[in-house]
N, C-alpha and C positions, 0 to 999 in steps of 0.2 A: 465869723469866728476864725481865728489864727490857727492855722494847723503847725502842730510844733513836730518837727520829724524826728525818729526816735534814734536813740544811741546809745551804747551799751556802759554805764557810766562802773569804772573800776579804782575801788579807795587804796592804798601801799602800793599803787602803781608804779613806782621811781625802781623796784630794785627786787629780783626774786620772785620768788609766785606769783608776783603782780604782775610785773614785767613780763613773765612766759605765758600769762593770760591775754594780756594785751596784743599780746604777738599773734595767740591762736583763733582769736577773735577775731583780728582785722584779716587774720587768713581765710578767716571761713565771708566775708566779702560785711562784717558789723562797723559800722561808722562808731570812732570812743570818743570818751570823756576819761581824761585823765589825769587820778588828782593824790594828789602827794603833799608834802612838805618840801619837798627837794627841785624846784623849779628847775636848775638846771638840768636834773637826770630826768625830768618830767622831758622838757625839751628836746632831749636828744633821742629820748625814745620815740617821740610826735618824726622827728624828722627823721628817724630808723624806719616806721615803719610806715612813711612816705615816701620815701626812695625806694620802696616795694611797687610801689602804682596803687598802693589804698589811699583812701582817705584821709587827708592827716588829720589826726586824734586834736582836740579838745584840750587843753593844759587848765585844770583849773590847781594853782597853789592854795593850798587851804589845808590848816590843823584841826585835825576831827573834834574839835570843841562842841560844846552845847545845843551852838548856831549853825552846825553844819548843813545839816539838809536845806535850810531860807538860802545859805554861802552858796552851794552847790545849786539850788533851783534857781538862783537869779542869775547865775552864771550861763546855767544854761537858756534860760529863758530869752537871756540877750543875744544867745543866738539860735534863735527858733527853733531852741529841741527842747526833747524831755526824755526821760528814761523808758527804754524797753526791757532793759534787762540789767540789773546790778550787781554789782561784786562786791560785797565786804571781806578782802583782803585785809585790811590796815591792822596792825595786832603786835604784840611782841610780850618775851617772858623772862623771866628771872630764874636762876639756881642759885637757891640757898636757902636756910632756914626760915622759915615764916615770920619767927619771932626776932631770929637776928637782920634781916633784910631794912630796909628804909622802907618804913610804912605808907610815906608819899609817895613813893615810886609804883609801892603795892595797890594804892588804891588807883594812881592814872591807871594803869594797866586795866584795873576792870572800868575805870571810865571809859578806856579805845576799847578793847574785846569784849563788851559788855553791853553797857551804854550806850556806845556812840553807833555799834555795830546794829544795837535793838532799834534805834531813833530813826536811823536810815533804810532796816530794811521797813518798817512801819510807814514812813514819811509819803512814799512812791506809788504806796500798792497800786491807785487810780494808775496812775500812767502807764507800772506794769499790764495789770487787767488791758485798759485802750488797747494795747497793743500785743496782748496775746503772750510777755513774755517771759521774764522769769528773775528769779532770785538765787544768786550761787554765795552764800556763808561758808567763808573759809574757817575750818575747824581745824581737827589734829585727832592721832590716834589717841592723844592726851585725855579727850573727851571721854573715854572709856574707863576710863582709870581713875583709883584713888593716885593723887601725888606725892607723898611726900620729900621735900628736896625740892619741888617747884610746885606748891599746894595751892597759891593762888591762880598761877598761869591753867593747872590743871582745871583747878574750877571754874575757870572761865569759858574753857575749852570743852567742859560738861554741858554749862549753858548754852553755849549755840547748837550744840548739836541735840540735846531737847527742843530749843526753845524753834530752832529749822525742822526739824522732824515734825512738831504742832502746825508751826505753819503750813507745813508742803501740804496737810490735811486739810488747813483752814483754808485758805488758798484757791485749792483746787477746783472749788465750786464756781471761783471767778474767770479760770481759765489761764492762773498764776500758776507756772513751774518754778516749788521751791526745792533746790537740792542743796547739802551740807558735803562738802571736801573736806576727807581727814584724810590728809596723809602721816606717813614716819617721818623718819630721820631725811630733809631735804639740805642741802648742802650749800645756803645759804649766809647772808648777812644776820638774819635773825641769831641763827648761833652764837656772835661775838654781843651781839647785844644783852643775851639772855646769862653771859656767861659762861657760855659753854664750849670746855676744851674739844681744841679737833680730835678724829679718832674713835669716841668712844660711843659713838652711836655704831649699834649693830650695822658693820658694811652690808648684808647680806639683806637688808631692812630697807637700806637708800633707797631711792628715787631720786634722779635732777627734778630742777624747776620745771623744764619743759616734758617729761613723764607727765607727771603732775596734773599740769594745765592741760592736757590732753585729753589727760582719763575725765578733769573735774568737768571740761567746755562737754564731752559727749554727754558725759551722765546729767548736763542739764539740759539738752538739748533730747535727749531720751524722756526726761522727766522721771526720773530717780530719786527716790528719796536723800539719800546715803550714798555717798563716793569714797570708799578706800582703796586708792590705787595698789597695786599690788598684790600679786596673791598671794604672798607669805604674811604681809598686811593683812588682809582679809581674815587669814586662817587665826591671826593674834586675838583678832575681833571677837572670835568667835570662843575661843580658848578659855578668854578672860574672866566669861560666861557659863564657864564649868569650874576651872580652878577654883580653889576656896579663897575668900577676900583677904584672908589673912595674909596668905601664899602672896597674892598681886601687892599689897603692900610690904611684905616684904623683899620682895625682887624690884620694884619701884627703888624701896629707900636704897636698898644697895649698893644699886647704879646709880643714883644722885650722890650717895657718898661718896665714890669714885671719883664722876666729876667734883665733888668740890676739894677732893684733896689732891687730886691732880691740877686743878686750879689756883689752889693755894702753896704748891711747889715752886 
């Protein structure tokens, strides 16, 4: 029998969360798999963090379609690995009106942060279990929250961190760590994608990328259910759960109406 050595495979690797994941990973001495759309930022970050004296990372190009998991295992199978430990990073949102938004765009969206997110951490579990290791779903403080202003992104962002939370329990029995990262406001590329004017994320809220990846790589490494970096984060978490739901929708829509007339200036 072929022993496949294990490696920590991470999805939106090319740029942002992803990216500060891959960095903290190969720091703490995990051999990657790193898989993007963007071959060439995929590349450069393989040869960043090979010029460190790690292991250079695994490049697999591939768009989180259908066929992802077969794309990704035969990738890796051709070079005698297989997963220990997974990141669904891959993700991104929209600001605007539900109804006025492009409904194709609405629904990719829950096919990557949804779908494609459910497919992969399912796909692996054997290989996690073999090897003792785990599963990090990237979430968002969004998950806590009614959205309106980004209703679908919210919703999708509600699902991982249910549908991780069920896991981390189901899991456990195997000897799978599943942990969910929600962070705030991070000061990335996801921003211009989603629409979103610089600025009007609470500064006091931030975190960089690499904050982030830090707190998310411990808290799975701890075996934590739930990772919100921050403790003023933490404290919103907790707030959100007292306030009346009326309240959080409407401070929600407020601040999405901000952005979108500040965006449409």
């Amino acid at each position: 029998m072929t022993v496949l050595r294990p490696v920590t495979v991470i999805t939106g690797a090319s740029a942002g969360i992803g990216a500060a994941l891959a960095r903290v990973f190969a720091r703490n001495g995990h051999e990657l798999a790193l898989v993007a759309r963007r071959e060439d930022r995929l590349r450069a970050l393989a040869d960043e963090i090979a010029a460190t004296g790690a292991h250079k990372p695994l490049v697999i190009v591939a768009d989180l379609e259908r066929d992802a998991p077969q794309k990704i295992g035969e990738a890796l199978t051709a070079h005698a690995a297989e997963p220990q430990y997974l990141v669904n990073n891959a993700g991104f949102g929209l600001v605007g009106v539900a109804a006025e938004l492009d409904r194709a765009e609405q629904l990719a969206m829950i096919d990557l942060n949804v779908r494609a997110l459910t497919d992969l951490s399912l796909a692996f579990v054997d290989s996690l279990a073999r090897h003792k290791g785990g599963l990090l779903n990237v979430g968002s403080m969004a998950g806590f929250l009614p959205g309106p202003g980004m209703t679908v992104y919210y919703a999708t962002k509600a699902y991982v961190l249910s549908f991780s939370e069920a896991l981390h329990s189901e899991l456990k029995r195997r000897g799978v760590r599943v942990t969910v990262l929600c962070p705030g406001p991070v000061p990335t590329e996801f921003a211009a994608r989603a629409g979103v004017s610089e600025g009007l994320a609470p500064g006091i809220l931030t975190q960089t990328a690499e904050q982030v990846a830090e707190q998310g790589y411990r808290g799975l490494m701890q075996g934590r259910r739930v990772v919100v970096p921050g403790m003023l984060n933490k404290l919103v978490t907790v707030l959100i759960r007292i306030v009346p739901r009326w309240a959080v929708l409407a401070a929600v829509d407020a601040r999405q109406s901000k952005r979108r007339s500040t965006r449409d200036t």
